[in-house]
KOLTI-281622 format. One record per residue (C-alpha): residue number from 1; x, y, z. Coordinates in nm, 3 decimals, always signed. Example, Ala and Ser with C-alpha at 12.3 -4.5 7.8 and 13.67 -1.06 7.14 Angstrom:
# KOLTI-281622
<nr = 1, east = +1.230, north = -0.450, up = +0.780>
<nr = 2, east = +1.367, north = -0.106, up = +0.714>
This chain:
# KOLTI-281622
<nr = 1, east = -0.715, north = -2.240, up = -2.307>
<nr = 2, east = -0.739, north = -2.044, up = -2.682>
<nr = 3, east = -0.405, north = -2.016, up = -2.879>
<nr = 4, east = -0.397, north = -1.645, up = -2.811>
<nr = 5, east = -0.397, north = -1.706, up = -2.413>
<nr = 6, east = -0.157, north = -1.993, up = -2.505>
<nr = 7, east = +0.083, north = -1.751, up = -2.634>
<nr = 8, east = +0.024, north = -1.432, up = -2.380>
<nr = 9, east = +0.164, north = -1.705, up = -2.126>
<nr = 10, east = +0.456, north = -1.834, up = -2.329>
<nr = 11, east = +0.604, north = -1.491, up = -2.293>
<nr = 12, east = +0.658, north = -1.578, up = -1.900>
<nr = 13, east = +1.011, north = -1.746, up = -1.874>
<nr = 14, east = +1.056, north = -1.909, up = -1.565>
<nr = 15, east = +1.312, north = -1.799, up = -1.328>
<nr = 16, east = +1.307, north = -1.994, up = -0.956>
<nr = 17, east = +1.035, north = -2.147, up = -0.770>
<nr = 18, east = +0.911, north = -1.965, up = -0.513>
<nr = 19, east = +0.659, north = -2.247, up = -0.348>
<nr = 20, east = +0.696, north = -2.628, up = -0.493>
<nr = 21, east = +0.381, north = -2.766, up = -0.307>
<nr = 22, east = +0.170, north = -2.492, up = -0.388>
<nr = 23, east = +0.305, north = -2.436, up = -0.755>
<nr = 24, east = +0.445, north = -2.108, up = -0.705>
<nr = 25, east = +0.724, north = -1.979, up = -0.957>
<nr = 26, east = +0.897, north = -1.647, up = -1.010>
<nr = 27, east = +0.872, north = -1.568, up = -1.384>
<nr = 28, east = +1.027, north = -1.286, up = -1.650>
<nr = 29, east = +0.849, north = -1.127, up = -1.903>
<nr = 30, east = +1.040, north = -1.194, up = -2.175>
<nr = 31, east = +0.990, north = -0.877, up = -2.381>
<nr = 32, east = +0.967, north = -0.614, up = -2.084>
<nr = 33, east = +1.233, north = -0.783, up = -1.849>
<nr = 34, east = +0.950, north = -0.727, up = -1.536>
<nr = 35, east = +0.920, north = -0.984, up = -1.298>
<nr = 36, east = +0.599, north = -1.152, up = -1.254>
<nr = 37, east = +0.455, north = -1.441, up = -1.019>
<nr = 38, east = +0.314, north = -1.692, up = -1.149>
<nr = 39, east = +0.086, north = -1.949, up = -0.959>
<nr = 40, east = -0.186, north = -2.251, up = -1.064>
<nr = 41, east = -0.464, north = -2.293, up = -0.877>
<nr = 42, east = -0.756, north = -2.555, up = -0.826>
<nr = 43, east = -0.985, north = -2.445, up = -0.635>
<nr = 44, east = -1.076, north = -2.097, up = -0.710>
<nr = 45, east = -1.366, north = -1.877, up = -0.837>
<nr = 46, east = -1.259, north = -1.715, up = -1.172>
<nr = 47, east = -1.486, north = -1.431, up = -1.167>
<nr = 48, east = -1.257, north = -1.254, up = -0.837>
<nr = 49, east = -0.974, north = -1.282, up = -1.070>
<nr = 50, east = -1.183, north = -1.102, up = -1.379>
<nr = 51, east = -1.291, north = -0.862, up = -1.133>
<nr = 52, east = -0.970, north = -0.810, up = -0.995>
<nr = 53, east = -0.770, north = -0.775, up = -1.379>
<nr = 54, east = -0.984, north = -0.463, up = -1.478>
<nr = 55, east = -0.988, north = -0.286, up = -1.136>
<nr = 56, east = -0.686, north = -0.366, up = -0.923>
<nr = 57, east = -0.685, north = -0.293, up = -0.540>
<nr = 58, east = -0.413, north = -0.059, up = -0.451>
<nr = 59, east = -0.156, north = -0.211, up = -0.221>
<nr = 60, east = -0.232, north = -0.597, up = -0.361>
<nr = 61, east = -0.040, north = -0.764, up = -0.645>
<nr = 62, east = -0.200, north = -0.675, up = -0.988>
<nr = 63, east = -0.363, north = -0.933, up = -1.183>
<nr = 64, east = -0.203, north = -0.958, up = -1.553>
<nr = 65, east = -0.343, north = -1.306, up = -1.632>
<nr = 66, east = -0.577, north = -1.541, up = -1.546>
<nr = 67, east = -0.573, north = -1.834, up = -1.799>
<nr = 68, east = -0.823, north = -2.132, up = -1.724>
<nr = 69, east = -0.738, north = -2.505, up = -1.838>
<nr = 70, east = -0.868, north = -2.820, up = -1.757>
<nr = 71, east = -0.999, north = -2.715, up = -1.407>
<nr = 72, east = -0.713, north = -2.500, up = -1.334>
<nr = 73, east = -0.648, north = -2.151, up = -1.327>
<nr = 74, east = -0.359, north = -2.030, up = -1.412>
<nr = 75, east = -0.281, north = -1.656, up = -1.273>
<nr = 76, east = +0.042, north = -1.423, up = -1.339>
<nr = 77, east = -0.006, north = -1.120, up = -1.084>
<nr = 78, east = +0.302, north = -0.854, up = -1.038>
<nr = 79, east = +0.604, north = -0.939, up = -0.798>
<nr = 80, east = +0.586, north = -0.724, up = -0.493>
<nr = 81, east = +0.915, north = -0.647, up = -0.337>
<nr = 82, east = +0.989, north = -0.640, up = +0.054>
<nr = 83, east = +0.958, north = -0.852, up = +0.373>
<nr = 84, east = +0.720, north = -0.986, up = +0.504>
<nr = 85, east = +0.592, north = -0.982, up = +0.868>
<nr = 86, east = +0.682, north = -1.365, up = +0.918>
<nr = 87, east = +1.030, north = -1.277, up = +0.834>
<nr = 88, east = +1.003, north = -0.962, up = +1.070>
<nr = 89, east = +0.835, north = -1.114, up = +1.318>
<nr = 90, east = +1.124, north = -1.435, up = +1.265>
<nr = 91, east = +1.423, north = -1.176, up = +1.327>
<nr = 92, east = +1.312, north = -0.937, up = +1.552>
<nr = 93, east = +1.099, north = -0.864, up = +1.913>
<nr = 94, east = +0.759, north = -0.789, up = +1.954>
<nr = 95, east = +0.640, north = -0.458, up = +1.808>
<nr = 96, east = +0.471, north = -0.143, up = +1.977>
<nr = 97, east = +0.180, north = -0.059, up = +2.011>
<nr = 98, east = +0.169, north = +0.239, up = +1.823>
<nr = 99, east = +0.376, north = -0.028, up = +1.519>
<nr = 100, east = +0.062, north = -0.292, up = +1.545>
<nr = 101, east = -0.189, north = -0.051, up = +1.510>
<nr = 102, east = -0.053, north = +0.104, up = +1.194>
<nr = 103, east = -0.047, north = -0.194, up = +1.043>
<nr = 104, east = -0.381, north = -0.322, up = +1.161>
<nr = 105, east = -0.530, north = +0.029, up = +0.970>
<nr = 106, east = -0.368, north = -0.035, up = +0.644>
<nr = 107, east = -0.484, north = -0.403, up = +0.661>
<nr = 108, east = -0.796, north = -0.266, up = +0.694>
<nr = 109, east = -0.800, north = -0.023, up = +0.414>
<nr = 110, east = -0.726, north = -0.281, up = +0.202>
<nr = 111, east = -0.976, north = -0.512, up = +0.352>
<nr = 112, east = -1.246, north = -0.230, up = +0.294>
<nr = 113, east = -1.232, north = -0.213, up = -0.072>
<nr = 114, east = -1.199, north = -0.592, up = -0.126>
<nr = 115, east = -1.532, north = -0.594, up = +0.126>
<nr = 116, east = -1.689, north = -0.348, up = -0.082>
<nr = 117, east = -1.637, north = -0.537, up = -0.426>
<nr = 118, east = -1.808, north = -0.854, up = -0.209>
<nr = 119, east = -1.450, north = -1.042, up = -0.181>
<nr = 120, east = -1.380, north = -1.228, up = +0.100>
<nr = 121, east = -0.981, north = -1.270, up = +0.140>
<nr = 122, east = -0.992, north = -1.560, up = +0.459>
<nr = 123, east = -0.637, north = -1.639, up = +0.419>
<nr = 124, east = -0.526, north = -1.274, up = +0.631>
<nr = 125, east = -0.192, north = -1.398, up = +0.843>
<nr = 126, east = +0.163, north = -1.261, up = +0.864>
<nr = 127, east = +0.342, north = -1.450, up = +0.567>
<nr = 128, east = +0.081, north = -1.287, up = +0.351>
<nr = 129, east = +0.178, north = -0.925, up = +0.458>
<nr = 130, east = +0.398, north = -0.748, up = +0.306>
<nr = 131, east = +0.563, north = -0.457, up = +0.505>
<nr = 132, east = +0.743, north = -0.229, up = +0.237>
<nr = 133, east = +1.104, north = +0.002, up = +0.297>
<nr = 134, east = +0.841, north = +0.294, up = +0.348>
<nr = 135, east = +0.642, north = +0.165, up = +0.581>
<nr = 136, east = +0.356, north = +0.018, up = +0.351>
<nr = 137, east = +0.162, north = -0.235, up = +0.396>
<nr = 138, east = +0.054, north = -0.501, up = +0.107>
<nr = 139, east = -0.141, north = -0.755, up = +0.133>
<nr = 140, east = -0.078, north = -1.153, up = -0.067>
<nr = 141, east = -0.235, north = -1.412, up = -0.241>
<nr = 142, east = -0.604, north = -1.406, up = -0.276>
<nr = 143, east = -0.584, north = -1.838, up = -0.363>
<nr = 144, east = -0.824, north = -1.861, up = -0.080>
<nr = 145, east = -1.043, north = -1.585, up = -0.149>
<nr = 146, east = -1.433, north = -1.622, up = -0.229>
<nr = 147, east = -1.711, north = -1.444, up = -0.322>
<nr = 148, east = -1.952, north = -1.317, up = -0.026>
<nr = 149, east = -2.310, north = -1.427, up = -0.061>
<nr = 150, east = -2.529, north = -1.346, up = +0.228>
<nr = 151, east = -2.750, north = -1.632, up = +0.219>
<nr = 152, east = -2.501, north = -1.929, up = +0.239>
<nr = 153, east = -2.504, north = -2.119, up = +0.555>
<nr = 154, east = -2.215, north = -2.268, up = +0.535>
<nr = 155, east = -1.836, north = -2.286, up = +0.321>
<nr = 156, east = -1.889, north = -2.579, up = +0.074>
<nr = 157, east = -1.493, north = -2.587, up = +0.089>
<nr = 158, east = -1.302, north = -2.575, up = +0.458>
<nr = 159, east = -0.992, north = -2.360, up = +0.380>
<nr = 160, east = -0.786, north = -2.184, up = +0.566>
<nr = 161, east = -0.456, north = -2.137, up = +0.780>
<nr = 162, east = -0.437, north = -2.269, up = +1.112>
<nr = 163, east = -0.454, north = -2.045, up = +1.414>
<nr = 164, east = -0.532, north = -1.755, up = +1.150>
<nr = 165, east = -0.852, north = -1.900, up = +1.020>
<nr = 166, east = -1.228, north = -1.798, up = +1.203>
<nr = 167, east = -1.440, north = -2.082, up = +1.306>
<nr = 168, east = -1.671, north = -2.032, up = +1.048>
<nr = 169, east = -1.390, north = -2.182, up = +0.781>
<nr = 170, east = -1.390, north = -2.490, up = +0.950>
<nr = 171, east = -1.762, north = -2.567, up = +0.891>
<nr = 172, east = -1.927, north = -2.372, up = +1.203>
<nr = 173, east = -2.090, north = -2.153, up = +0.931>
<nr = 174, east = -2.015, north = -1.901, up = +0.612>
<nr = 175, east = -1.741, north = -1.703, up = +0.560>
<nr = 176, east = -1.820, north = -1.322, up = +0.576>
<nr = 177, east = -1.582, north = -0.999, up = +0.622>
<nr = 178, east = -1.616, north = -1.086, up = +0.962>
<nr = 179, east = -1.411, north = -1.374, up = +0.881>
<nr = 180, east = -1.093, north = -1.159, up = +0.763>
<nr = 181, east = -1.151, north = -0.922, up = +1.081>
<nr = 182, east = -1.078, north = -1.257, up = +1.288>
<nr = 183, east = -0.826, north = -1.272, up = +1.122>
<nr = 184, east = -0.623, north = -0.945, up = +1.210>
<nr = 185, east = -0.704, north = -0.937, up = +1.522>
<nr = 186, east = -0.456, north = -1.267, up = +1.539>
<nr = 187, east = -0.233, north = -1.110, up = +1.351>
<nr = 188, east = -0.211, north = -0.792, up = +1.603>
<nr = 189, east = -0.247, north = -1.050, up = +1.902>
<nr = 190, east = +0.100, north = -1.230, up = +1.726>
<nr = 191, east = +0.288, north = -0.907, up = +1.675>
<nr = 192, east = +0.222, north = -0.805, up = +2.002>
<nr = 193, east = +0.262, north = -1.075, up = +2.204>
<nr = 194, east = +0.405, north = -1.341, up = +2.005>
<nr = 195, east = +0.109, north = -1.557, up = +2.047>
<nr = 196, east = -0.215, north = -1.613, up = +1.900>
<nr = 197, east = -0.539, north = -1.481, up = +2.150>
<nr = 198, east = -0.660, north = -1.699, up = +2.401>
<nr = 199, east = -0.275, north = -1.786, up = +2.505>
<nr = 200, east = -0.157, north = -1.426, up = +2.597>
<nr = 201, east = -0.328, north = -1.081, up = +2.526>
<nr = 202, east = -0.139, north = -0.763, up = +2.459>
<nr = 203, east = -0.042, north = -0.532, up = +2.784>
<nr = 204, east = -0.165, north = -0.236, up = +2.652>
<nr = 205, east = -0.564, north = -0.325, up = +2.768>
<nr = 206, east = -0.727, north = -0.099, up = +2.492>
<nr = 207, east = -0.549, north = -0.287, up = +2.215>
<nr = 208, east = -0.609, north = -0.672, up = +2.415>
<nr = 209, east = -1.039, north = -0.549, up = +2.403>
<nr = 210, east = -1.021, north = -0.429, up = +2.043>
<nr = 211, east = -0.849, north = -0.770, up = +1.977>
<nr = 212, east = -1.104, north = -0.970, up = +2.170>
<nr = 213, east = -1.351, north = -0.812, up = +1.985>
<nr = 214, east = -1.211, north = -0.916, up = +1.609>
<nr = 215, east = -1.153, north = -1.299, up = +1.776>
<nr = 216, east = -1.497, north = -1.378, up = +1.922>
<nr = 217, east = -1.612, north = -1.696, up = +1.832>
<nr = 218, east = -1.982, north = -1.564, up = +1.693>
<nr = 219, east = -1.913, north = -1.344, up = +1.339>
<nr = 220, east = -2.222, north = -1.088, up = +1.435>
<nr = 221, east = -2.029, north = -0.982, up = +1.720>
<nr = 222, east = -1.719, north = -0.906, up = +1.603>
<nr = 223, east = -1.628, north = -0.581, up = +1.428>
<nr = 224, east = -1.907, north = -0.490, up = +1.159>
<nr = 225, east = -1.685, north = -0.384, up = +0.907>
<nr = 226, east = -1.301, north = -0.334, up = +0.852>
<nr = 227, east = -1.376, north = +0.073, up = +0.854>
<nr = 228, east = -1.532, north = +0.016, up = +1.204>
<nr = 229, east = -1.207, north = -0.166, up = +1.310>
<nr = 230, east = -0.974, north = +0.071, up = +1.176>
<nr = 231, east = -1.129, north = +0.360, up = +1.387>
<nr = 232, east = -1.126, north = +0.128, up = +1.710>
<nr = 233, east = -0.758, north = +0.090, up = +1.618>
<nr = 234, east = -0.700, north = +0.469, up = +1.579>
<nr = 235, east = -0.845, north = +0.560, up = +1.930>
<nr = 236, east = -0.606, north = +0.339, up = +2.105>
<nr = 237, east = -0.334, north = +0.462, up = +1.902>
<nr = 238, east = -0.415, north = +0.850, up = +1.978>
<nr = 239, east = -0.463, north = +0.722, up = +2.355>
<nr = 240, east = -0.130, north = +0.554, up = +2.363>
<nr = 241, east = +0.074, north = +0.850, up = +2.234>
<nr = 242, east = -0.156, north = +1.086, up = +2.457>
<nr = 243, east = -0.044, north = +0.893, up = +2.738>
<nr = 244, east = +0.316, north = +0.895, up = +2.650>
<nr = 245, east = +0.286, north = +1.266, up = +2.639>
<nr = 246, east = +0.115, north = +1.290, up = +2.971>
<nr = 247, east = +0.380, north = +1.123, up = +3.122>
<nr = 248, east = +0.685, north = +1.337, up = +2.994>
<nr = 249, east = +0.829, north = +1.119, up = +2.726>
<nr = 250, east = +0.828, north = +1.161, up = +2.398>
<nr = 251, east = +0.489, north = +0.958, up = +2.198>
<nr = 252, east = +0.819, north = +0.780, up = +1.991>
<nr = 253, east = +1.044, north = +0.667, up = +2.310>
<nr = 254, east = +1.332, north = +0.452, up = +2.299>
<nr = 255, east = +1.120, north = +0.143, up = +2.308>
<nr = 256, east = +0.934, north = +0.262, up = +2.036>
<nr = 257, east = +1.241, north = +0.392, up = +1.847>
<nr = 258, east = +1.163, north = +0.174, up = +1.560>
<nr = 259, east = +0.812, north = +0.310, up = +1.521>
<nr = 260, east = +0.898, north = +0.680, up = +1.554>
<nr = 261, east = +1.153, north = +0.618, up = +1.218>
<nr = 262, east = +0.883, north = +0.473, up = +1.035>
<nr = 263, east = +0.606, north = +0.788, up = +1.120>
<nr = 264, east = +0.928, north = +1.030, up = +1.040>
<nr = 265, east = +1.041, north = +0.818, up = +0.710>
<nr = 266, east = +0.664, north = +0.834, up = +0.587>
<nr = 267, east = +0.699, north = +1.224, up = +0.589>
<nr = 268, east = +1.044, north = +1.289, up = +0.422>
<nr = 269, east = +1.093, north = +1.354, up = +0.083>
<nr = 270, east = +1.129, north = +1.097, up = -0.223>
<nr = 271, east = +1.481, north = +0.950, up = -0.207>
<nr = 272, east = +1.483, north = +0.966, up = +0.161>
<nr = 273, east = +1.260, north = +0.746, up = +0.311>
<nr = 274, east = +1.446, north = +0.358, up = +0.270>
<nr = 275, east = +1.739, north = +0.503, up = +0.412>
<nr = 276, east = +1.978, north = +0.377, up = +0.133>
<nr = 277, east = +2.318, north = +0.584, up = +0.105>
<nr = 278, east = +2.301, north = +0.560, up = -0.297>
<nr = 279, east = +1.975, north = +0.692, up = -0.317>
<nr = 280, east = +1.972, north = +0.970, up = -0.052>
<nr = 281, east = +2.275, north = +1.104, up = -0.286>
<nr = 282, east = +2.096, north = +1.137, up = -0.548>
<nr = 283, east = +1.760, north = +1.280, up = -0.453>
<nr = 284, east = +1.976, north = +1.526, up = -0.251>
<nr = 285, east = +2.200, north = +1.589, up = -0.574>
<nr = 286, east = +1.867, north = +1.668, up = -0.725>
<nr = 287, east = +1.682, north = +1.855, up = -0.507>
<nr = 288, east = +2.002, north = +2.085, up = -0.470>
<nr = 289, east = +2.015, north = +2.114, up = -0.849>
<nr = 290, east = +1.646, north = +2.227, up = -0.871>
<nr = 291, east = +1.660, north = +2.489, up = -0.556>
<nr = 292, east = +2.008, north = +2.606, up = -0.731>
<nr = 293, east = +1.812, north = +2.659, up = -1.051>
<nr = 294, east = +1.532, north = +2.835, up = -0.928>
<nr = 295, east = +1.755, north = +3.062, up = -0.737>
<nr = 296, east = +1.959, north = +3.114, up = -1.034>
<nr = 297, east = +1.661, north = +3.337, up = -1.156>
<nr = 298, east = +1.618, north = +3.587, up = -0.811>
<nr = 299, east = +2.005, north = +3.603, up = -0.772>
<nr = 300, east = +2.141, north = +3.641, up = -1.121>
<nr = 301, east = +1.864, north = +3.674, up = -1.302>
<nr = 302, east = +1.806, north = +3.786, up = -1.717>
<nr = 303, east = +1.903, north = +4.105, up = -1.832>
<nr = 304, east = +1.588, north = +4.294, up = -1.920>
<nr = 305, east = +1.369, north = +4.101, up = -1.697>
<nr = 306, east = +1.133, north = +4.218, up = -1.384>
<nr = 307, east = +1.113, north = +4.104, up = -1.038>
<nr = 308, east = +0.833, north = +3.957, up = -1.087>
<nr = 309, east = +0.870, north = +3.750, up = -1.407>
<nr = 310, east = +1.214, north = +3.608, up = -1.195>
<nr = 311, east = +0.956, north = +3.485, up = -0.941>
<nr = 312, east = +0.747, north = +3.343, up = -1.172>
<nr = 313, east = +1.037, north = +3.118, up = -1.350>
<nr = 314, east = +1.181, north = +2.999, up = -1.009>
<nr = 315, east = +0.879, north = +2.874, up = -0.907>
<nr = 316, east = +0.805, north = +2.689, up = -1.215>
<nr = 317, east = +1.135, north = +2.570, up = -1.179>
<nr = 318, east = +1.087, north = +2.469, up = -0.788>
<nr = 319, east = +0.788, north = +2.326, up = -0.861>
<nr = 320, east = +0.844, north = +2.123, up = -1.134>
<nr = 321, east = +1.112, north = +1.977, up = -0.991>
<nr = 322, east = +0.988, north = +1.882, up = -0.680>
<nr = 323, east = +0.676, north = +1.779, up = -0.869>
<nr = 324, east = +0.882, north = +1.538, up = -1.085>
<nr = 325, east = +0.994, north = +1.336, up = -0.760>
<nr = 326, east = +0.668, north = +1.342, up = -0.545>
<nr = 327, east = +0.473, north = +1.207, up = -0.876>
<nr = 328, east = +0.707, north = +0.925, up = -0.990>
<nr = 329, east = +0.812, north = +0.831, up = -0.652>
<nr = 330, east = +0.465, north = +0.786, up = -0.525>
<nr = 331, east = +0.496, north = +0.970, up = -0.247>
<nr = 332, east = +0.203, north = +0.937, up = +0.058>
<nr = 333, east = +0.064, north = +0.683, up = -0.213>
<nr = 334, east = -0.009, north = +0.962, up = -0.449>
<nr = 335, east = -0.089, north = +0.733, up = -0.729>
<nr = 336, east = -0.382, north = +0.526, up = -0.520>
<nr = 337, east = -0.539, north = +0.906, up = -0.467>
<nr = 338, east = -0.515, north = +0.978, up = -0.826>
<nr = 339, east = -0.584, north = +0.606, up = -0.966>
<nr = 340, east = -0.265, north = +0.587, up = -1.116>
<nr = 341, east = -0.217, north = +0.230, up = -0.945>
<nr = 342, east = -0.479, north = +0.102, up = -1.163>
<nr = 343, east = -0.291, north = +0.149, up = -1.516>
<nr = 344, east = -0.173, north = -0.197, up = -1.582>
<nr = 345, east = +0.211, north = -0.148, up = -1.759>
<nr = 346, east = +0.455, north = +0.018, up = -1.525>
<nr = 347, east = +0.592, north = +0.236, up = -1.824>
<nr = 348, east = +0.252, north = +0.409, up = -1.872>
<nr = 349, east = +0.178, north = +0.452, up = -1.490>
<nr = 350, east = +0.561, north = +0.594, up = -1.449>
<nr = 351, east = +0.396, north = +0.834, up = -1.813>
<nr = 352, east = +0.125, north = +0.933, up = -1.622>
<nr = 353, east = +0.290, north = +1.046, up = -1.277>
<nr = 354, east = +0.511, north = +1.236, up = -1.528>
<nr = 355, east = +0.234, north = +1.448, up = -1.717>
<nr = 356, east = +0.058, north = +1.526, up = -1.343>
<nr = 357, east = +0.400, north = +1.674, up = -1.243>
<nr = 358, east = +0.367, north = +1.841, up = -1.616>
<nr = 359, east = +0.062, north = +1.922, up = -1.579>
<nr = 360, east = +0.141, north = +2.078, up = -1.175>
<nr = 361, east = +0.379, north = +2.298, up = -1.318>
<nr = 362, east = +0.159, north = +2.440, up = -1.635>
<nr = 363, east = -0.098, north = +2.494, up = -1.359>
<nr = 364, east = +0.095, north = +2.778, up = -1.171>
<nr = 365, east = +0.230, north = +2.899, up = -1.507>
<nr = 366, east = -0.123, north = +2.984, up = -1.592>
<nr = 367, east = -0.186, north = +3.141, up = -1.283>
<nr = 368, east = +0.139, north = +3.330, up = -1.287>
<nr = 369, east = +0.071, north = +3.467, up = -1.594>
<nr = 370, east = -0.301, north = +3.573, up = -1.478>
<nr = 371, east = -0.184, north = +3.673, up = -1.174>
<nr = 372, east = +0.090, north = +3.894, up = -1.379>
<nr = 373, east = -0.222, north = +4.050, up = -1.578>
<nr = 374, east = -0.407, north = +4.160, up = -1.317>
<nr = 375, east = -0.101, north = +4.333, up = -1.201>
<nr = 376, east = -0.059, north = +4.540, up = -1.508>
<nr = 377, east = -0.418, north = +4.608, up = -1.539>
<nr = 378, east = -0.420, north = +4.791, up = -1.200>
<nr = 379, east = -0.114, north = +4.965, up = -1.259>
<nr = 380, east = +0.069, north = +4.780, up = -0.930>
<nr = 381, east = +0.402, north = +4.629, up = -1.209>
<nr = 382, east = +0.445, north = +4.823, up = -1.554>
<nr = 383, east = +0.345, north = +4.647, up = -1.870>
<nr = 384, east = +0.608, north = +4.503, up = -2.077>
């Protein structure tokens, strides 16, 4: 460890411990006030944590540090906020269908582009997973994780959680990305049923084959990829609802009342979706003071201006506004389309959501005001 990495880590001030036997402590940054977690590992393959510090995956904690010393690695990653599926699982009965195979989709996005980078997580399981207030899933700790080299034969380390982990991580063979797919398709059997496959499969038979498939004892012929899975998982979620139709009830009944909050919450606007009092009041106090503004213009608007130009600053106004809360609010994961997620300090990611709402807004100025020109060059509005 150099002096300068020495001091980068001195600036982490240690706040609880989150995990004793595994060395797992909730830490401060002592200049921004941010909370971080901080973690040691020994066994580990430092070039997924390189990797991982100058491209982050969206929807997995952000690598800030990884210090090596002695044989250990030392990592600070960002502290992800929410519950995870243990603790939902823990207070709560089994889920839905419809619930499970959300869930099982975004694991799988995820999956995909740590696949795709030739990252292997093999510790998938429910105290891993992180289900946010808006429905999003995140996925934990990549301690386990390895590099994926097609022509091992075998792990040289057996690691792994029990029931969770494939055969292969017990020393039947190499771990592949057919080793995480085994492992979601426990984690769906679990949610669904409360137990892990081979002791009771789901009732809903498409979902109890697509799970049989992930948990076959042979990797080659289980799922070939986490994009493969995802799709089987979306054709017995459109069958499900389809059915549900077909049969006169609504694709979110009762039963599934749970599930049919989360597919509405995903769609409402910023402020709305945890379903906190506080800040429901406040993103309705705003949106109310932007639609106000912008109809300020149509129904009292300047003396001496036009129709037009009244449209044009009301929708400027309407858009910026609204533009202002979808951007820093992430909404639909906004920031993973535009690669926000992948600026390191939260202050310059929360910058750059802010200049793309700027940047909206100057966008339909400029076409406004060519839109307003072409007017007055055929005659259709007077020139000023």
């Amino acid at each position: 460890m150099t002096l300068e990495e020495r001091s980068r880590l001195s600036y982490y001030r240690e706040l609880a411990v989150l995990n004793a036997e595994h060395d797992v402590k909730l830490v401060q940054h002592s200049e921004s006030g941010l909370l971080f977690v901080r973690k040691t590992l020994v066994n580990y393959q430092p070039e997924i944590f390189r990797q991982l510090i100058a491209d982050p995956v969206p929807n997995m904690p952000r690598i800030v540090e990884a210090v090596e010393d002695e044989g250990r690695l030392t990592v600070i990653e960002t502290y992800l906020a929410g519950r995870t599926l243990q603790d939902i699982f823990d207070e709560r009965e089994l889920m839905p269908v419809l619930s499970v195979c959300r869930i099982g989709r975004q694991l799988c996005g995820i999956l995909s582009v740590l696949h795709a980078r030739g990252i292997i997580h093999r510790d998938v399981k429910l105290s891993n997973i992180i289900l946010s207030e808006d429905g999003v899933v995140k996925l934990l700790d990549l301690d386990a994780a390895k590099v994926y080299r097609p022509d091992e034969d075998r792990d040289t380390k057996l690691i792994g959680t029990q029931g969770f982990a494939a055969p292969e991580q017990y020393g039947f063979g190499a771990s592949s990305p057919a080793t995480d797919i085994y492992a979601v398709g426990v984690v769906l059997n679990v949610l669904s049923t409360g137990a892990f496959p081979g002791t009771e499969a789901p009732a809903d038979e498409d979902l109890a084959d697509v799970i049989r498939e992930c948990t076959r004892m042979e990797p080659g012929e289980r799922f070939c990829s986490a994009e493969a899975l995802s799709t089987a998982l979306h054709a017995v979620e459109q069958k499900a609802a389809a059915a549900r139709t077909q049969a006169g009830k609504n694709v979110f009944a009762a039963s599934d009342e749970e599930t049919s909050r989360d597919y509405r919450r995903e769609n409402r606007l910023p402020g709305f979706r945890s379903g906190r009092v506080w800040k429901m009041l406040l993103a309705g106090l705003w949106y109310l003071l932007v639609v106000s503004l912008s109809l300020s213009f149509l129904t009292d608007p300047p003396e001496g201006s036009t129709l037009f130009d009244n449209i044009g600053q009301a929708g400027i106004v309407l858009i910026g506004g609204f533009g202002l809360a979808l951007f820093l609010l992430d909404y639909r994961g906004i920031w993973g389309k535009l690669h926000i997620d992948r600026i390191n300090s939260p202050f310059l990611r929360r910058m750059a959501a802010f200049l793309c709402a700027v940047t909206l807004a100057l966008v339909f100025m400029l076409g406004y005001i060519a839109v307003g020109s072409l007017l007055m060059r055929m005659g259709v509005i007077p020139p000023e």
